[in-house]
Structures are given as structure tokens and as C-alpha cells.
N, CA, C and O atoms as a CHARMM CRD file, in Angstrom:
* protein
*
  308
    1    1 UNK  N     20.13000  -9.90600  37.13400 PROA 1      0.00000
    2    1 UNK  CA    19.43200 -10.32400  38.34200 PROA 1      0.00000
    3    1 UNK  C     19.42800  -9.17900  39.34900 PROA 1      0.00000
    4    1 UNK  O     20.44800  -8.59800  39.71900 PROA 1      0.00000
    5    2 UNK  N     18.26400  -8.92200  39.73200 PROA 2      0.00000
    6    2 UNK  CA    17.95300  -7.73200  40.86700 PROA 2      0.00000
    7    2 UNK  C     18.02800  -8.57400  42.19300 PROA 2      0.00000
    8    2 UNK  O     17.93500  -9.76800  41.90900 PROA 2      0.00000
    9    3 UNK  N     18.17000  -8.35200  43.60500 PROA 3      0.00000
   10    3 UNK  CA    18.16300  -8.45700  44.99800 PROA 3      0.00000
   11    3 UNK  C     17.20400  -8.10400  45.45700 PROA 3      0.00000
   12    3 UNK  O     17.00000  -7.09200  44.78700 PROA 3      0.00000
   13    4 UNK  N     16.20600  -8.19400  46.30800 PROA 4      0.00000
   14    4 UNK  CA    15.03500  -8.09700  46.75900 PROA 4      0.00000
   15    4 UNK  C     15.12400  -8.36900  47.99800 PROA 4      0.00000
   16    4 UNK  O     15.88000  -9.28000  48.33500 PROA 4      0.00000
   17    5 UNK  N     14.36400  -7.63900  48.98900 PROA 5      0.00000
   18    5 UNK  CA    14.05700  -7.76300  49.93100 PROA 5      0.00000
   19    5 UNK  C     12.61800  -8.18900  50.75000 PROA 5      0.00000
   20    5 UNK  O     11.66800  -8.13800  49.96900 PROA 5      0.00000
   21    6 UNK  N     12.38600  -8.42900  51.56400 PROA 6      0.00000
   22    6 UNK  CA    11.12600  -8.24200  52.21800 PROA 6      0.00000
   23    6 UNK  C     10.65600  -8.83500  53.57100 PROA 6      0.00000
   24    6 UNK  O     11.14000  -9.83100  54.10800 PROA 6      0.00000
   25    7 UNK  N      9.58300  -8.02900  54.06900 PROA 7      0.00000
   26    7 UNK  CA     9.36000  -7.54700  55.32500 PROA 7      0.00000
   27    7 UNK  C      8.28200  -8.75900  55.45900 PROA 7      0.00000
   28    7 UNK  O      7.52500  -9.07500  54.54100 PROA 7      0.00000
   29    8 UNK  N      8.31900  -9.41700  56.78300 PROA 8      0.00000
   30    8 UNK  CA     6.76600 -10.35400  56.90000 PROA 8      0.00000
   31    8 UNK  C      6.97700 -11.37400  58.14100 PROA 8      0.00000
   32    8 UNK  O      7.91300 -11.88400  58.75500 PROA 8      0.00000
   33    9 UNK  N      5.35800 -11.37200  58.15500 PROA 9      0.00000
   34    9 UNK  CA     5.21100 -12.23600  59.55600 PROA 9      0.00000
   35    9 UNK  C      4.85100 -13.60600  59.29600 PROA 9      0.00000
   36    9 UNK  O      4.04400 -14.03800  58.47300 PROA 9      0.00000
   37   10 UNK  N      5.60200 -14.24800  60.15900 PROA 10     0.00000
   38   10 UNK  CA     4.53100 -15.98100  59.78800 PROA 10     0.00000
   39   10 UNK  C      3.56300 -16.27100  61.15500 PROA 10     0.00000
   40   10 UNK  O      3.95400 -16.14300  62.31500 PROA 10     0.00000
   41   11 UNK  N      2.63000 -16.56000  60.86500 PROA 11     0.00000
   42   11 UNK  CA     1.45600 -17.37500  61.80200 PROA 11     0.00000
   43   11 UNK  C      1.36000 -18.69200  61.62900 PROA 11     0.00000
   44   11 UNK  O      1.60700 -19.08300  60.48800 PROA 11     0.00000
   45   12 UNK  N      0.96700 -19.79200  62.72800 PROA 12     0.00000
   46   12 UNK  CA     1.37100 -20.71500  62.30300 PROA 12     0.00000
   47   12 UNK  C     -0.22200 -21.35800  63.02700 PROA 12     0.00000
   48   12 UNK  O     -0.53400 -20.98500  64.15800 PROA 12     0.00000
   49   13 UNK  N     -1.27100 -22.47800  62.12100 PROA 13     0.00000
   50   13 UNK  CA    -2.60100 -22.14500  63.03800 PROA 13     0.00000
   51   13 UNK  C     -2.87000 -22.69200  64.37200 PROA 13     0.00000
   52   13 UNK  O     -3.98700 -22.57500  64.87500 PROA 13     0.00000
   53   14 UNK  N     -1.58500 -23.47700  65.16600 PROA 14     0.00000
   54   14 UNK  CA    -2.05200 -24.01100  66.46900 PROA 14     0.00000
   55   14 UNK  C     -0.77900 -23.47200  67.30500 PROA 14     0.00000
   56   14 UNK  O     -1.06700 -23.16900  68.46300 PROA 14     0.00000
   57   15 UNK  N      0.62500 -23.28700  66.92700 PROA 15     0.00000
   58   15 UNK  CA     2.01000 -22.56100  67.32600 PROA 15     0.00000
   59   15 UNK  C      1.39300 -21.35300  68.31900 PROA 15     0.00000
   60   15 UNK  O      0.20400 -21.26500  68.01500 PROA 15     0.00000
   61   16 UNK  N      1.61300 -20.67700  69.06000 PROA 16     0.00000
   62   16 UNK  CA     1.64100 -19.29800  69.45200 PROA 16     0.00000
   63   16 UNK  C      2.25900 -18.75900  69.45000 PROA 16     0.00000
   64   16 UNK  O      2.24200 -17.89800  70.32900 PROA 16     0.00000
   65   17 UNK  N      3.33200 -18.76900  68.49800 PROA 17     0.00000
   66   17 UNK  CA     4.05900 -18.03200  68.68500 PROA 17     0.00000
   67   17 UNK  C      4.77100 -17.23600  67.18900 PROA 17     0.00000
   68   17 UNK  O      5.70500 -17.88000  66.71100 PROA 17     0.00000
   69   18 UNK  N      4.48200 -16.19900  66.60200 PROA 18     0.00000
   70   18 UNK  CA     4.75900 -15.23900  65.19600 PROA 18     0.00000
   71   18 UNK  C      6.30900 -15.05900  65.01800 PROA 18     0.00000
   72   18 UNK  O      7.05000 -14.54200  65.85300 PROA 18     0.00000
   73   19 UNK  N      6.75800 -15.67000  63.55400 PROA 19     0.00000
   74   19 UNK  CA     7.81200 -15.27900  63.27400 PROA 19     0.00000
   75   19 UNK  C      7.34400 -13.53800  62.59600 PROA 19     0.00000
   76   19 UNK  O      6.37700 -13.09000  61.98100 PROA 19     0.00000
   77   20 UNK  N      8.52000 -13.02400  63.07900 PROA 20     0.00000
   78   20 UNK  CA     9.12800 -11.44300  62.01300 PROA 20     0.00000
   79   20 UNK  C     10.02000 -11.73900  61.78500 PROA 20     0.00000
   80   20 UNK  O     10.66300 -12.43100  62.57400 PROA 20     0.00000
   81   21 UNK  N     10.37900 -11.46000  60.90000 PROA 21     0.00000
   82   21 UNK  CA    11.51900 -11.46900  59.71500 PROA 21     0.00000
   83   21 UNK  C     11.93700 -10.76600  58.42300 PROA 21     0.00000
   84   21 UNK  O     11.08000  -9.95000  58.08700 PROA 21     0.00000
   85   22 UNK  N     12.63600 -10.80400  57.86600 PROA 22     0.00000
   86   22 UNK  CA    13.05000 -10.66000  56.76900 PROA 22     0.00000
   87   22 UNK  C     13.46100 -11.31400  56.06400 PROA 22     0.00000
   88   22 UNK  O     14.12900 -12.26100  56.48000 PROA 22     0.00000
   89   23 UNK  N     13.25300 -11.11900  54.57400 PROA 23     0.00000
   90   23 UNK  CA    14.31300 -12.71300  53.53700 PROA 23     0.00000
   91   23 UNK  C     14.35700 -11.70300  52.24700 PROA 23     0.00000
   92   23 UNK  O     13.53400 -10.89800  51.80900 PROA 23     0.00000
   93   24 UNK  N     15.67100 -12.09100  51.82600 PROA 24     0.00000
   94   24 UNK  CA    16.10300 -11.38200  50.38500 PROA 24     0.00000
   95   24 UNK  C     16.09500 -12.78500  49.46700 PROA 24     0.00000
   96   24 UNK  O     16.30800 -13.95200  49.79500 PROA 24     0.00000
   97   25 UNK  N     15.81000 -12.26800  48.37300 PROA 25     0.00000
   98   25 UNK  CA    15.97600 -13.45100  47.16900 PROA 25     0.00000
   99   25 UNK  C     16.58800 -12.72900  45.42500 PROA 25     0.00000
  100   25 UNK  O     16.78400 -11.54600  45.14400 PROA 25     0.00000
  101   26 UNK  N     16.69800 -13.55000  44.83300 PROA 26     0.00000
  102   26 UNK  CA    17.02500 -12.94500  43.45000 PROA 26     0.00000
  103   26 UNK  C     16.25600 -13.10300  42.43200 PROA 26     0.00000
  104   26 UNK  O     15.72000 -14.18100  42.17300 PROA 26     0.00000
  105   27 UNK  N     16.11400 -12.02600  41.73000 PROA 27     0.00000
  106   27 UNK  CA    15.04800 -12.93400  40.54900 PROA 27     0.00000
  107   27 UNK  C     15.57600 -11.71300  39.28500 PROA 27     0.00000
  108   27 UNK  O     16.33700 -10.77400  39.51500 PROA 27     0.00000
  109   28 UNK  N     14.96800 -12.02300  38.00700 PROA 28     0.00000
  110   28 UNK  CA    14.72800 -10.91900  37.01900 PROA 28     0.00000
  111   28 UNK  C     14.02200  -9.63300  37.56500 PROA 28     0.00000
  112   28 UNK  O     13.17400  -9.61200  38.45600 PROA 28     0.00000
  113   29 UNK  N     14.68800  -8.21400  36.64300 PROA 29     0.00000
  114   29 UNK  CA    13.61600  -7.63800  37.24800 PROA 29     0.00000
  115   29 UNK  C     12.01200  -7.69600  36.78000 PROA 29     0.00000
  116   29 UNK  O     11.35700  -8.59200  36.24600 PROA 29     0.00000
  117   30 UNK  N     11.65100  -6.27300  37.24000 PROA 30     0.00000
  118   30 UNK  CA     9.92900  -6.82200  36.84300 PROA 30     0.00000
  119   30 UNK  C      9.03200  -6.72400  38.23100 PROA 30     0.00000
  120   30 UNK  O      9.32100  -6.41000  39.38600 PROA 30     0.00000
  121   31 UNK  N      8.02500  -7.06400  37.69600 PROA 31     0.00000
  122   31 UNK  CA     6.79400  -6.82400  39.52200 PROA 31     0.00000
  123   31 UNK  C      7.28600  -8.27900  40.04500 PROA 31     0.00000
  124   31 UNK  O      7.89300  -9.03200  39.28400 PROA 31     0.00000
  125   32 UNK  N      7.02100  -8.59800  41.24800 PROA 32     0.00000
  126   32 UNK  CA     7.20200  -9.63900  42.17400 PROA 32     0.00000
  127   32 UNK  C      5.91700 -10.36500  42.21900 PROA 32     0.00000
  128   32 UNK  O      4.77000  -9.99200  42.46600 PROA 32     0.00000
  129   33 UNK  N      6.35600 -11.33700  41.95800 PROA 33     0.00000
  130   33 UNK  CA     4.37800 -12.50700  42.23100 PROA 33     0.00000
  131   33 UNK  C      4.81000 -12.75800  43.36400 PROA 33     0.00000
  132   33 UNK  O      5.95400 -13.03500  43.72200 PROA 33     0.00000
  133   34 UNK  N      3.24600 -12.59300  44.32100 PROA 34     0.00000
  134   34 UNK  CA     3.35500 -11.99400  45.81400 PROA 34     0.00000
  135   34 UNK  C      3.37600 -13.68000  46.35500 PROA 34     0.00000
  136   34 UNK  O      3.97100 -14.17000  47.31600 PROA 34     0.00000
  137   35 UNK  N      2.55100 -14.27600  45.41200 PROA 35     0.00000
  138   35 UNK  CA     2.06000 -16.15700  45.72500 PROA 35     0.00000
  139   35 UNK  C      3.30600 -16.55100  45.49800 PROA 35     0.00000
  140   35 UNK  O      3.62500 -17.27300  46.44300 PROA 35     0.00000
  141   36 UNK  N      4.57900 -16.41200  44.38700 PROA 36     0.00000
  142   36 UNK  CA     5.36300 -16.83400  44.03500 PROA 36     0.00000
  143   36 UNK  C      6.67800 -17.38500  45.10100 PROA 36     0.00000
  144   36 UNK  O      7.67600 -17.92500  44.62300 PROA 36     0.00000
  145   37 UNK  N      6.24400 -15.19200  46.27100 PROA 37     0.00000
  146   37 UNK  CA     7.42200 -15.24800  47.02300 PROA 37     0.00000
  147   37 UNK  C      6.89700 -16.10500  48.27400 PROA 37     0.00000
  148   37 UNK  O      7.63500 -16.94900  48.78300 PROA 37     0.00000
  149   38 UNK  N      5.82500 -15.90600  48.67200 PROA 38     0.00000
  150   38 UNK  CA     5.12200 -16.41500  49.84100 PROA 38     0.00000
  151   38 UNK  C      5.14000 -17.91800  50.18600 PROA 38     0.00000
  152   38 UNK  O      4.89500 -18.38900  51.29600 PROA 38     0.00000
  153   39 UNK  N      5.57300 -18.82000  48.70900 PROA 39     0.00000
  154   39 UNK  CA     5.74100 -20.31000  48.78900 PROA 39     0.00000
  155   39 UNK  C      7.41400 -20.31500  49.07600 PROA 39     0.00000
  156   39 UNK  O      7.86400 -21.24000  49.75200 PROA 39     0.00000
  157   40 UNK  N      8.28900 -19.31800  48.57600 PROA 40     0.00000
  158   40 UNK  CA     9.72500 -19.21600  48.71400 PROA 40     0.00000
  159   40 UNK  C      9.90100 -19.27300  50.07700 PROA 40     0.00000
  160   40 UNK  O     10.66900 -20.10500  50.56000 PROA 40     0.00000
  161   41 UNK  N      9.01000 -18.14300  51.06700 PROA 41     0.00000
  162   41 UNK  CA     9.38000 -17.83100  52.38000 PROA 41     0.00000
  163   41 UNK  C      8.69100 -19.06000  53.36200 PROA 41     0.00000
  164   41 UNK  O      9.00700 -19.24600  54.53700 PROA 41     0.00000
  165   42 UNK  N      7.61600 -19.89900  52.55500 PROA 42     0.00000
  166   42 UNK  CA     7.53100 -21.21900  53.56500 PROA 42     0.00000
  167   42 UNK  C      8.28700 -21.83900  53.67300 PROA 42     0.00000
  168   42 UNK  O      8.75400 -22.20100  54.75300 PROA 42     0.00000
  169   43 UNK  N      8.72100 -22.22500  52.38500 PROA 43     0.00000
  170   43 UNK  CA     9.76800 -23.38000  51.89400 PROA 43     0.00000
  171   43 UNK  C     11.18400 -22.85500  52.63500 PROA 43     0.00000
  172   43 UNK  O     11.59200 -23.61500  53.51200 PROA 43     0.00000
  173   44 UNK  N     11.74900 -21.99700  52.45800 PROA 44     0.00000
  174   44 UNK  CA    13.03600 -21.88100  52.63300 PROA 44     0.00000
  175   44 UNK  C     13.31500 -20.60400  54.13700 PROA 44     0.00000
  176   44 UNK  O     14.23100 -19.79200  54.26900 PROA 44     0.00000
  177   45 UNK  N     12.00600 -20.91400  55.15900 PROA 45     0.00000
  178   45 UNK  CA    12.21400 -19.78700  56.40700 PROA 45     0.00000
  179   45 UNK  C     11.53200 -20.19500  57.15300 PROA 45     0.00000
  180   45 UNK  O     11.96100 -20.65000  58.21300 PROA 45     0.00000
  181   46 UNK  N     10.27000 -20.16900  56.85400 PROA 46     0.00000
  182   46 UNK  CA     9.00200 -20.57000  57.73100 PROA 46     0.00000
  183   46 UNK  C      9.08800 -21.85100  58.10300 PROA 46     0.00000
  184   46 UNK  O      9.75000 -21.89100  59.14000 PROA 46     0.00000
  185   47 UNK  N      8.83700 -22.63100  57.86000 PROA 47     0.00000
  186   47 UNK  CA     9.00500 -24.54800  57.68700 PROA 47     0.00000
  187   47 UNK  C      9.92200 -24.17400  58.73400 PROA 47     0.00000
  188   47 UNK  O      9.46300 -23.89700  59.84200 PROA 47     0.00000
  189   48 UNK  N     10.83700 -24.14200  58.57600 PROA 48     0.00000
  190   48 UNK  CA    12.20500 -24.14400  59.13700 PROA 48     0.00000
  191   48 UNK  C     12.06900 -23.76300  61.17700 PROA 48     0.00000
  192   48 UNK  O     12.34400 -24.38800  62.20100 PROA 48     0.00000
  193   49 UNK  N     11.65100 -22.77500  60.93200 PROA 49     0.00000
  194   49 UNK  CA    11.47500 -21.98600  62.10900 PROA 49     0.00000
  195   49 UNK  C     10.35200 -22.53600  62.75500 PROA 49     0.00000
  196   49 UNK  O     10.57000 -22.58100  63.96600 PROA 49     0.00000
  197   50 UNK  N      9.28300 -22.95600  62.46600 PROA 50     0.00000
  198   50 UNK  CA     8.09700 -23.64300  63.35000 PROA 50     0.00000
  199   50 UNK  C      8.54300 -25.20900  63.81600 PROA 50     0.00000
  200   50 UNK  O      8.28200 -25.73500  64.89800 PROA 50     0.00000
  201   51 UNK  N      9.35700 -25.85300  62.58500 PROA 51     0.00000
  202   51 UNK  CA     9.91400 -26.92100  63.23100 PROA 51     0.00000
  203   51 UNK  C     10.54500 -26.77700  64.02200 PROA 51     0.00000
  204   51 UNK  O     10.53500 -27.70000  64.83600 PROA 51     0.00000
  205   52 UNK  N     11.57600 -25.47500  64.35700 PROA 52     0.00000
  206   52 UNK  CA    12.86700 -25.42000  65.43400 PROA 52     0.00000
  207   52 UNK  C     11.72900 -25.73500  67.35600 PROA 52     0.00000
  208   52 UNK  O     11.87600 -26.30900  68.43400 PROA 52     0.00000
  209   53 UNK  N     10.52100 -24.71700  66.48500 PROA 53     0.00000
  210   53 UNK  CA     9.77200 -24.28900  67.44400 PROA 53     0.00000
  211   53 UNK  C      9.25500 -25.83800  68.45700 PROA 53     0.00000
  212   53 UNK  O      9.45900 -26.21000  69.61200 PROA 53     0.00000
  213   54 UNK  N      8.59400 -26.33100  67.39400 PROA 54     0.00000
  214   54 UNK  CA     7.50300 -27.28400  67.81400 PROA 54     0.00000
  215   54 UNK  C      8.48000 -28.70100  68.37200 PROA 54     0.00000
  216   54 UNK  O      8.10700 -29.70200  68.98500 PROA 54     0.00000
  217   55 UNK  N     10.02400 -28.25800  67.81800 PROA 55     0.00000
  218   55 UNK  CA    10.63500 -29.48400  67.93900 PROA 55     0.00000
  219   55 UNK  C     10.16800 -30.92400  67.65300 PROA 55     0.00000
  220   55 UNK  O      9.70900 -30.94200  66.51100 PROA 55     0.00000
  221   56 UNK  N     10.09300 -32.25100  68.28400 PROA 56     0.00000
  222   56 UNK  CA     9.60000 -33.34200  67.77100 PROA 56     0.00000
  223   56 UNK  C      8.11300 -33.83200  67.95800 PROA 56     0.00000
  224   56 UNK  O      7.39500 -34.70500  67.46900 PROA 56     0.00000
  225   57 UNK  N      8.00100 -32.79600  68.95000 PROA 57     0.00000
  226   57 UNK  CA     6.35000 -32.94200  69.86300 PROA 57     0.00000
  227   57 UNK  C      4.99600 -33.29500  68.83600 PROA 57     0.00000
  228   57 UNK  O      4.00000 -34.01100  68.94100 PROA 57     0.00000
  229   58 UNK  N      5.58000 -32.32500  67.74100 PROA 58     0.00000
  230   58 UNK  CA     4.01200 -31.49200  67.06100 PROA 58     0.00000
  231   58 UNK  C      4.48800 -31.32300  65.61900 PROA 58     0.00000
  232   58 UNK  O      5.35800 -30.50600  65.31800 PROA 58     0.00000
  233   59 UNK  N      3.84500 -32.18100  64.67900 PROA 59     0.00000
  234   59 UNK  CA     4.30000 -32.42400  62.96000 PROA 59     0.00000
  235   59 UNK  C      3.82100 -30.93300  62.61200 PROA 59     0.00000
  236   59 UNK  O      2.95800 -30.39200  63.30300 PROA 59     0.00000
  237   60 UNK  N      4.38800 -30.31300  61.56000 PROA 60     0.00000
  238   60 UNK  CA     4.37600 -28.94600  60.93600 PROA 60     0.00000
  239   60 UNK  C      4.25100 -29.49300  59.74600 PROA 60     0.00000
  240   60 UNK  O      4.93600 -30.35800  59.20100 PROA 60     0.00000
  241   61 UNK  N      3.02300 -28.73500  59.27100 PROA 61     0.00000
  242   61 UNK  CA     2.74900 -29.09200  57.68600 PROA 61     0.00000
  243   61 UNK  C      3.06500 -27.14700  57.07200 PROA 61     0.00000
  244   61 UNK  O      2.77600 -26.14100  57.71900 PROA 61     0.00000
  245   62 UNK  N      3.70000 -27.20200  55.71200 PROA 62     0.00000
  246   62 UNK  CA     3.87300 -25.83400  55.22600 PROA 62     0.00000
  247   62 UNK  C      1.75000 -25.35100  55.37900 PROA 62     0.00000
  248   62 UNK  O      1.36600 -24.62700  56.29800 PROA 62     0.00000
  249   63 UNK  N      1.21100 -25.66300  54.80700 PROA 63     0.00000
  250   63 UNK  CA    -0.29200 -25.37300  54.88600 PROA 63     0.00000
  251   63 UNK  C     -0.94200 -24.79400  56.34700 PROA 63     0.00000
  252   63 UNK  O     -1.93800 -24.07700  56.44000 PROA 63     0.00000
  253   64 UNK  N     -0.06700 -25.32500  57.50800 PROA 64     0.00000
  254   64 UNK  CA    -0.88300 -24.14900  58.43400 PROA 64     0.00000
  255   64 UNK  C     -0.07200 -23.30800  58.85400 PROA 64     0.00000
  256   64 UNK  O      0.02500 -22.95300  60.02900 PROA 64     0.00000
  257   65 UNK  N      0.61100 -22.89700  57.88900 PROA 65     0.00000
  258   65 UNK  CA     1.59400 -21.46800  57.95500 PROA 65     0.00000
  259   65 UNK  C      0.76700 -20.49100  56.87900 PROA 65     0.00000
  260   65 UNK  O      0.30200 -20.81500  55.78700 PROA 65     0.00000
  261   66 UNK  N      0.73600 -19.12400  57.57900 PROA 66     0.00000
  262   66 UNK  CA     0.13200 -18.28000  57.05500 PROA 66     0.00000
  263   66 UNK  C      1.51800 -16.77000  57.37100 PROA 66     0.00000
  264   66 UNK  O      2.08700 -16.26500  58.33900 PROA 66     0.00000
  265   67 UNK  N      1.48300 -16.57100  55.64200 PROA 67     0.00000
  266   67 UNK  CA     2.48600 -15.41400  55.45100 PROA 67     0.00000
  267   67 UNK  C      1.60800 -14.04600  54.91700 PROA 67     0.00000
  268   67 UNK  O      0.74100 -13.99700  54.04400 PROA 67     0.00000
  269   68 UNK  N      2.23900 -12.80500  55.89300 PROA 68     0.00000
  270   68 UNK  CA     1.73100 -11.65400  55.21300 PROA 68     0.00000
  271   68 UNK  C      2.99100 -10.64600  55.39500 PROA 68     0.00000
  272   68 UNK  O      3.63700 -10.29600  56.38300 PROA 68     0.00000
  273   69 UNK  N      3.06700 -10.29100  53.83600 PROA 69     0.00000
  274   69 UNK  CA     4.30600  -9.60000  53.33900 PROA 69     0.00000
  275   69 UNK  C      3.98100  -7.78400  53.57700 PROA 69     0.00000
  276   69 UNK  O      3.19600  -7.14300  52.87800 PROA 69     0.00000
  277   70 UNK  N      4.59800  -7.35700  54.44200 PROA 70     0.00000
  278   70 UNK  CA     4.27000  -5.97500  54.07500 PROA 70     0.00000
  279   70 UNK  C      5.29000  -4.72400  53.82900 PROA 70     0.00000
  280   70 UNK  O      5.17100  -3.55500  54.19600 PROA 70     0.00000
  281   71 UNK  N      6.36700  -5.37800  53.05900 PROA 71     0.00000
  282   71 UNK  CA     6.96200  -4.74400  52.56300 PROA 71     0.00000
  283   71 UNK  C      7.64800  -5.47700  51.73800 PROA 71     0.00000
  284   71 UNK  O      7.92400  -6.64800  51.99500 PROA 71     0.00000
  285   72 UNK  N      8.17000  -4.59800  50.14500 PROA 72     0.00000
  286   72 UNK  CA     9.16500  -5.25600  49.14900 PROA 72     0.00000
  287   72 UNK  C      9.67600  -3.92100  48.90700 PROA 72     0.00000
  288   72 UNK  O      9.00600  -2.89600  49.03100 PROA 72     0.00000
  289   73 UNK  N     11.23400  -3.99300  48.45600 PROA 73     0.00000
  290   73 UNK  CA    11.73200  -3.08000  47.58700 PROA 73     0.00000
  291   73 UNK  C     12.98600  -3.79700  47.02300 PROA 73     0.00000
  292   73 UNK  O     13.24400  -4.83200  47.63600 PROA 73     0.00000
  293   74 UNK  N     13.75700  -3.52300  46.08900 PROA 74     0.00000
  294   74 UNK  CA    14.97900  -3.31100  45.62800 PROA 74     0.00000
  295   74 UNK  C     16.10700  -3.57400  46.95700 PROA 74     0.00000
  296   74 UNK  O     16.08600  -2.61700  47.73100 PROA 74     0.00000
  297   75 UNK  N     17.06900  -4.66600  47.36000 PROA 75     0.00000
  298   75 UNK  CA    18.13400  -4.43000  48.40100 PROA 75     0.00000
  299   75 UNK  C     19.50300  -4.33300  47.60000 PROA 75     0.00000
  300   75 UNK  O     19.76100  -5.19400  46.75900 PROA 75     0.00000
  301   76 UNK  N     20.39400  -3.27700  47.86100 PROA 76     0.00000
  302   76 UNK  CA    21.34800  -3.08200  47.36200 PROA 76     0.00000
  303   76 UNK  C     22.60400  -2.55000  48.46800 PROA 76     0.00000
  304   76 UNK  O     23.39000  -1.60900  48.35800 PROA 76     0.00000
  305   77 UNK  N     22.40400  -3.73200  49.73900 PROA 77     0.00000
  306   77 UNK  CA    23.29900  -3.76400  50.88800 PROA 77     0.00000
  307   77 UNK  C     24.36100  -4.56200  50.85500 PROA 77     0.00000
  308   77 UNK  O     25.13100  -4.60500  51.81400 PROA 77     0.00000
């Protein structure tokens, strides 16, 4: 199992307000499916963080979260 890193913003379509972040995960090595990680970082970052945001006011569906990854490499921290 390799460590992975990566760089990315979430948009959220009515929120104003952009997560940056980072999230490491594990997988085999090999290329990274970009769709694969992008459902990882809703599910287990994004979701998370727009709910903290919106609190009870305003329902958060994963679907109007929009992720763009612009960076991956190897983390070995």
C-alpha cells in the first residue's frame, strides 16, 4: 500500500464560501482514478465541512459539491 496525497478546493453551488485543503488516502500502487478520489474527498471531507458550514439552516446534498484536484503525488511524511 502506497500513501497519497492531494491538493484541492471544494465549491459548494449556493455556500460562499471554498474549502482548501488537503487529504491523504491509501491505495495500491498504480495511476490514481481522479473520479475514484473525488467521491472519497466528498464523502469523507467535503460533506463534512459544508455541513459544519451551513449548520441546520440549509440541507447539503454531496451533488452540489464541486471538487478540483490540483495536485497528487506519493506522501511519505
Amino acid at each position: 500500500m502506497t500513501t497519497y496525497i492531494a491538493k484541492f478546493s471544494a465549491s459548494h453551488k449556493t455556500l460562499q464560501v471554498q474549502q482548501h485543503s488537503i487529504f491523504t488516502w491509501k491505495q495500491e500502487g498504480g495511476d490514481i482514478d481522479e473520479e475514484l478520489l473525488i467521491g472519497k474527498i466528498k464523502r469523507e471531507s467535503s460533506i463534512h465541512f459544508y455541513k459544519l458550514v451551513a449548520g441546520d439552516k440549509y440541507p447539503v446534498e454531496s451533488g452540489d459539491i464541486t471538487i478540483e484536484i490540483s495536485e497528487t503525488r506519493p506522501f511519505f511524511g
